[in-house]
C-alpha positions, 0 to 999 in steps of 0.5 A: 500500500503507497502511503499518501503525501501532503496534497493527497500525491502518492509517494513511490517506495524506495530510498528518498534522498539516500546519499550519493556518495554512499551509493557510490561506496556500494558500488565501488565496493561490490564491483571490486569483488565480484568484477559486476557491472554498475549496470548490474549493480545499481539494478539492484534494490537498495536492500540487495545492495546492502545485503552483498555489501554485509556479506562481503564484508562478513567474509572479509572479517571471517578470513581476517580472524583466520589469518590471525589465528594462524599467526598466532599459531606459528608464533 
């Protein structure tokens, strides 16, 4: 259901006036991992967006954590 606007407009879903330079980040972000198009990735939902950027994230943390782990390891 579309919520209603001063002067009973209609207002379309989406994000309203999300900035710029985030989006920016997002793409840069998910186009470095995984090679997509900006094409490809600004046809995505913002929420899809943010759900890649959480996951490569998650993975890069996951993969820190081992890596100190094995140093810990060898020392």
């Amino acid at each position: 259901m579309r919520a209603l606007v001063s002067g009973g407009a209609r207002r379309r879903g989406g994000v309203l006036g999300y900035p710029l330079p985030a989006l920016y980040e997002e793409v840069a972000f998910i186009a470095y991992h995984f090679h997509w198009s900006e094409e490809t990735i600004l046809s995505l939902s913002h929420a899809d967006r943010r759900c890649w950027v959480e996951q490569i994230s998650t993975i890069h943390k996951r993969r820190n954590e081992e890596a100190q782990h094995a140093v810990t390891l060898e020392s």
